[in-house]
C-alpha positions as CSV (number, residue, x, y, z in Angstrom):
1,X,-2.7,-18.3,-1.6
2,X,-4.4,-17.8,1.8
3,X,-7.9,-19.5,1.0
4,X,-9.6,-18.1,4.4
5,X,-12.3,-16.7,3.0
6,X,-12.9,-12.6,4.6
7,X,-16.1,-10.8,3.5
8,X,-16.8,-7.1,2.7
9,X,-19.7,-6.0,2.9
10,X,-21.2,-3.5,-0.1
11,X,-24.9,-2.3,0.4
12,X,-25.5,-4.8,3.0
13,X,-24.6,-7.3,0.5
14,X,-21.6,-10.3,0.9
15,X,-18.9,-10.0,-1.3
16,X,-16.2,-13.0,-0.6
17,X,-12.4,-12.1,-1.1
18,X,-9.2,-13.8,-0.6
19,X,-5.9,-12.2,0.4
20,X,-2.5,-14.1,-2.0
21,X,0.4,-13.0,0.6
22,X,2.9,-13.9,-2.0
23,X,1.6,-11.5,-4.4
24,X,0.0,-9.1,-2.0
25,X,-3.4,-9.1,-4.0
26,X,-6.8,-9.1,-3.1
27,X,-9.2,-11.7,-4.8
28,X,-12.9,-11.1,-4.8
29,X,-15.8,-13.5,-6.0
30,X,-16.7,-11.8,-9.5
31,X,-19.9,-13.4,-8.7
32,X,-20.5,-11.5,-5.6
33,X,-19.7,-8.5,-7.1
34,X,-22.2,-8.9,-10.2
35,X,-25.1,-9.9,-7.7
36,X,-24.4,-6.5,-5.9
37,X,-23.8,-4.2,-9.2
38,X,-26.8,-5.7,-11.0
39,X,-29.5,-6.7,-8.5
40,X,-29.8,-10.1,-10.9
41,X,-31.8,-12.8,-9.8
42,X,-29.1,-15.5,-11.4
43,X,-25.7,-13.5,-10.7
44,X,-24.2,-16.8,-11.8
45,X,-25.8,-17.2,-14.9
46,X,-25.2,-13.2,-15.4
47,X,-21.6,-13.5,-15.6
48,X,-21.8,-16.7,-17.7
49,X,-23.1,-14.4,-20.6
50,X,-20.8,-11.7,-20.0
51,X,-17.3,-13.7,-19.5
52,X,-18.7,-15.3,-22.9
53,X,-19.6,-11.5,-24.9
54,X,-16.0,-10.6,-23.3
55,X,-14.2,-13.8,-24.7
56,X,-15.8,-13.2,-27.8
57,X,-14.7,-9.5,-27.9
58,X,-11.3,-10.6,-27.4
59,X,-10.9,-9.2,-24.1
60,X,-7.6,-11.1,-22.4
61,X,-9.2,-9.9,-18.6
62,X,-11.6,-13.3,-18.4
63,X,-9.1,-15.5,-19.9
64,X,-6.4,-14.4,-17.2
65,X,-9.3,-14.8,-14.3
66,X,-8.9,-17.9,-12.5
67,X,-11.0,-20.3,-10.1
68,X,-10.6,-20.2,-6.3
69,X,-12.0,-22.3,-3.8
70,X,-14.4,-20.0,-1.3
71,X,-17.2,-21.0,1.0
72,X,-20.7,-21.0,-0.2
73,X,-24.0,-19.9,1.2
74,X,-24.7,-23.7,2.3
75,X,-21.5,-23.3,4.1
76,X,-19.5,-25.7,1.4
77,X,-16.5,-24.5,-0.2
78,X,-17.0,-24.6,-4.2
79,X,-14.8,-22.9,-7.2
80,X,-15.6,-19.8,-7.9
81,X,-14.5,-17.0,-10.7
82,X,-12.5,-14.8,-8.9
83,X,-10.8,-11.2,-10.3
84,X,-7.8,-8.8,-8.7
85,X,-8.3,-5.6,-8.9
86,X,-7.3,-4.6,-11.8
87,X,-9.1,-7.4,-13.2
88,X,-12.0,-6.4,-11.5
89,X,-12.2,-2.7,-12.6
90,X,-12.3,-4.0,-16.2
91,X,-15.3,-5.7,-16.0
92,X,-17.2,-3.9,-14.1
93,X,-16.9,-1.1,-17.0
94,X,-18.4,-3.7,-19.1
95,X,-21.4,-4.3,-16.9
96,X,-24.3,-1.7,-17.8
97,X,-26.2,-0.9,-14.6
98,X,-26.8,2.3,-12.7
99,X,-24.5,0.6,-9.7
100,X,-21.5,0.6,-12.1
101,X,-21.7,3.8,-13.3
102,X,-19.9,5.9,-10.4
103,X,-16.9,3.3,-10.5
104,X,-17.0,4.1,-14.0
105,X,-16.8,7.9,-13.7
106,X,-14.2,7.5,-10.9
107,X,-12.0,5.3,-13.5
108,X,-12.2,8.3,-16.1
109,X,-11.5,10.9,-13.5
110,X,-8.6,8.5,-12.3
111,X,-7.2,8.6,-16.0
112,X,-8.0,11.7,-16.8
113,X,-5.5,12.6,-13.7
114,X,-3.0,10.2,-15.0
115,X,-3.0,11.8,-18.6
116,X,-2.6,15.6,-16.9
117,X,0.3,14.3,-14.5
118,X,2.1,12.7,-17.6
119,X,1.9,16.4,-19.0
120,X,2.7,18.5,-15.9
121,X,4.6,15.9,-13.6
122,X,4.3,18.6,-10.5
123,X,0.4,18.1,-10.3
124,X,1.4,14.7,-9.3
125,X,3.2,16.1,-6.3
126,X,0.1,18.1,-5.7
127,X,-2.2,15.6,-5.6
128,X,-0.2,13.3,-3.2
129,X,0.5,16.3,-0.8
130,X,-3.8,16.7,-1.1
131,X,-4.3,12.7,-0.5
132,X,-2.2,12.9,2.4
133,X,-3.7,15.7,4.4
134,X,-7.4,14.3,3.8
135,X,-5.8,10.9,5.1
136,X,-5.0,13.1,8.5
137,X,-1.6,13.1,8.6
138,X,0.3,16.2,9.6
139,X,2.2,18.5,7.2
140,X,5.2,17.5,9.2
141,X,4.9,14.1,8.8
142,X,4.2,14.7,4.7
143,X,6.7,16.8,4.3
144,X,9.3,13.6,5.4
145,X,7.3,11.6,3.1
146,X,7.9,13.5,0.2
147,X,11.4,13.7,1.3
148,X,11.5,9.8,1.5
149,X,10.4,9.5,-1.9
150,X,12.7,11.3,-3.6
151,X,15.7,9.7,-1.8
152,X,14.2,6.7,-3.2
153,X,14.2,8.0,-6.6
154,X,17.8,8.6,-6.7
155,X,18.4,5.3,-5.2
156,X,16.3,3.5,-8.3
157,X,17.8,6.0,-10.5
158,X,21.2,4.4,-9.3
159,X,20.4,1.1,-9.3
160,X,19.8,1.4,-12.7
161,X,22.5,2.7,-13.6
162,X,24.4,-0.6,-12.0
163,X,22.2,-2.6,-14.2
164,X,20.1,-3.8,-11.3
165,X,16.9,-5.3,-12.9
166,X,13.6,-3.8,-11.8
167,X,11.3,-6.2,-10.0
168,X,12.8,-9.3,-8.1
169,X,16.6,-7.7,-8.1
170,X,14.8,-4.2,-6.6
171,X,12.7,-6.2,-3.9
172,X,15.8,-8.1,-2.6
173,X,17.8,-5.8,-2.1
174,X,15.3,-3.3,-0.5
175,X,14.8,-6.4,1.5
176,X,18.3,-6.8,2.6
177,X,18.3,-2.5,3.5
178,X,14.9,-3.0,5.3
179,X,16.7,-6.2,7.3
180,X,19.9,-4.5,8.0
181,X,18.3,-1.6,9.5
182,X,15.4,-3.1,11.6
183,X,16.1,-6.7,11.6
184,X,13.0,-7.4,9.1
185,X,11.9,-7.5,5.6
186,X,9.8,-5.3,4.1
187,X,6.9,-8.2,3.9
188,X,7.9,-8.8,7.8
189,X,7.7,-5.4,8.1
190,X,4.4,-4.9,7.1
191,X,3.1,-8.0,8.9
192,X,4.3,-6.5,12.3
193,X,2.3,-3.6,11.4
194,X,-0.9,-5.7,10.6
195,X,-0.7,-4.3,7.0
196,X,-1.4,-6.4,3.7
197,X,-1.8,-4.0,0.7
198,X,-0.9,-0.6,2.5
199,X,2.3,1.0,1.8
200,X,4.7,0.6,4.3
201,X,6.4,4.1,4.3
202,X,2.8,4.9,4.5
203,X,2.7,3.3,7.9
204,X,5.6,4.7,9.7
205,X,6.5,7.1,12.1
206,X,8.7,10.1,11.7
207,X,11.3,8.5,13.0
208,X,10.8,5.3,11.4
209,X,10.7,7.0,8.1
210,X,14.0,9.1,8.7
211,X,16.1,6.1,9.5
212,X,14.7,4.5,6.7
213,X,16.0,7.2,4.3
214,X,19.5,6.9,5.7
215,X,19.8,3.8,5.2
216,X,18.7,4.4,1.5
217,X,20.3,7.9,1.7
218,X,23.9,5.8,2.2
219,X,23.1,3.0,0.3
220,X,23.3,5.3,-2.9
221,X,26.4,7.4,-1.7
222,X,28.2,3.8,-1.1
223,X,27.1,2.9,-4.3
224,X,28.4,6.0,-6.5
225,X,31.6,6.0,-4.6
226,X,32.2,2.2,-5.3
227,X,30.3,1.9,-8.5
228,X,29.4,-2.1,-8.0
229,X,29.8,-4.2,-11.4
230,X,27.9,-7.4,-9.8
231,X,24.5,-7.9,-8.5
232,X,26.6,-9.5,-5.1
233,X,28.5,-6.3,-5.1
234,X,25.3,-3.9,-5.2
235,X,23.8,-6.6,-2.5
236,X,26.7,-6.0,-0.2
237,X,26.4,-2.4,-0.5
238,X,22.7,-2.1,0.3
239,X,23.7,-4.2,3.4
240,X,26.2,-1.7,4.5
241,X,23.7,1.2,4.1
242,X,21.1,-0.4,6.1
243,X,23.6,-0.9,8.8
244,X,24.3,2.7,9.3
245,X,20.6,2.9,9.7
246,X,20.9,0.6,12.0
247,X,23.5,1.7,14.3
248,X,21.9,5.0,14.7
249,X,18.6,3.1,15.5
250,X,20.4,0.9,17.9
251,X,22.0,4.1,19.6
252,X,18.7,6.3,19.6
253,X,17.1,3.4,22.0
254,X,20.3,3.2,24.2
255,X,20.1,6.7,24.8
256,X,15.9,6.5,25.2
257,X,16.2,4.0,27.7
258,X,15.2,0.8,25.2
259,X,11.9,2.7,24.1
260,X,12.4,0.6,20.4
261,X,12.0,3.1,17.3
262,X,10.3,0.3,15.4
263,X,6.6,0.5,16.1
264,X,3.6,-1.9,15.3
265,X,1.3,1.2,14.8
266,X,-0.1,2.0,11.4
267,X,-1.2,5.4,9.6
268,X,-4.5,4.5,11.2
269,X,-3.7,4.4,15.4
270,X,-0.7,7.0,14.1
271,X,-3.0,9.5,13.3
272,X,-5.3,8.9,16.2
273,X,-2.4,9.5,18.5
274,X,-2.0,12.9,17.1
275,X,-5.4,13.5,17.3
276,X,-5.8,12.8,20.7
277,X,-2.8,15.0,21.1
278,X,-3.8,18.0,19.6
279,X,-7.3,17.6,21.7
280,X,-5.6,17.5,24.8
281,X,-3.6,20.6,24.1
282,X,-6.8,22.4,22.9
283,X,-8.6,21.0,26.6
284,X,-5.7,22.2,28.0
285,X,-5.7,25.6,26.5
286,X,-9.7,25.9,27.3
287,X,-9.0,25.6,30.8
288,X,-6.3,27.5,31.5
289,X,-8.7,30.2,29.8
290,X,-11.6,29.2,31.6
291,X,-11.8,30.7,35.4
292,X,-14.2,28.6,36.6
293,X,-11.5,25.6,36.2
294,X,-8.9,26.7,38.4
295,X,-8.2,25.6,41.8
């Protein structure tokens, strides 16, 4: 657990987290939060007599909460109830106050979504192909994403067939693709980009994203050709599709002059580059139209 103590800041108001690298999870002081949803002069004493009404309702979210060392007011560091996420979201549904309510609404419109999607499964590639374009990215670079995700489909889909168990079994061997293609793991990956919770395809450029796929992309065509019985089999074969990956990316920044494909930029500075591009060509454009800017 990385104990450094980071704050965000809700209404003006202090609300302590903690980032678990292991896990990839936020932590945040449910005491913080309570103080800022409730406006209670005793947070502390607040969340005393909910975790107990919770417990007593039989609700497993408080037992599963743990203590975390964070810094106090006085500057001491002190345990403190702290929630994930998930976690998080459940109690706040279970604390009554004005503050909670749109967090509330927002978790019914969230599973209201979910329940639709189950229904009509293309409303699901709706609503990413919305999310995306209010994030700013262009229809170009979507278009690859959507791509991207259904090449990893096919390459879950044939991982299970090889028995390859979902969770640990998935992670290394997208780890081992991920190295043999750009020389890190996925969690190395996402540090270079400054990223903790983000999605790493998320993150990545066009180019970054295509390579990726191929190396996915030939990970499952090795894999249906040679149909691997053993968990070091399918791990040797992932290997082998990254390094197809690879060799293109290695070739691409030969023939570039050593510009590297691999970028630290996120979806953030990403999408400010286009920005900025699309600006300059509309300056441009302005002043080739305007008279009064020629020589």
């Amino acid at each position: 657990m990385d104990k450094n103590d980071k704050i965000q800041l809700f209404e003006d108001k202090r609300i302590r987290t903690a980032w678990d690298e292991e896990k990839e999870e936020w932590y945040f002081s449910i005491v913080d939060v309570v103080a800022v949803l409730t406006d209670s002069a005793d947070p502390k004493a607040y969340w005393r007599k909910l975790k107990q009404r919770l417990k007593d309702e039989g609700n497993e979210t408080v037992t599963n909460c743990h203590g975390l060392k964070m810094t106090a007011a006085d500057g001491k560091k002190r345990m403190t109830d702290v929630a994930d996420t998930q976690q998080l979201l459940r109690i706040i549904q279970s604390i009554p106050s004005p503050k909670a309510e749109p967090f509330k609404l927002w978790l019914a419109e969230v599973g209201r979504e979910r329940i639709e999607e189950t229904i009509d499964p293309e409303l699901t590639i709706e609503r990413a192909l919305m999310t995306y374009l209010r994030k700013g990215y262009t229809r170009e670079w979507i278009n690859q994403r959507l791509q991207a995700i259904q090449v990893r489909k096919e390459l879950t889909d044939e991982w299970d067939a090889r028995g390859v168990q979902k969770g640990v079994e998935y992670a290394i061997l997208t780890d081992e693709i991920s190295r043999a293609w750009s020389g890190m793991t996925t969690r190395q990956y996402k540090q270079f980009k400054g990223l903790t919770k983000e999605n790493l395809r998320d993150n990545m450029s066009t180019l970054e994203l295509v390579l990726n796929m191929l190396a996915e992309a030939t990970t499952t065509q090795l894999s249906k050709q040679r149909q691997p019985s053993t968990f070091q089999e399918n791990l040797q074969t992932a290997r082998e599709g990254g390094e197809v990956a690879g060799s293109a990316r290695k070739d691409i920044e030969a023939r570039s002059g050593g510009v590297p494909v691999i970028t630290s930029q996120n979806a953030a500075q990403l999408n400010q580059v286009v920005t900025d591009m699309i600006e300059g060509v509309a300056t441009e454009q302005d002043d080739d139209a305007d008279p009064d800017t020629k020589d």
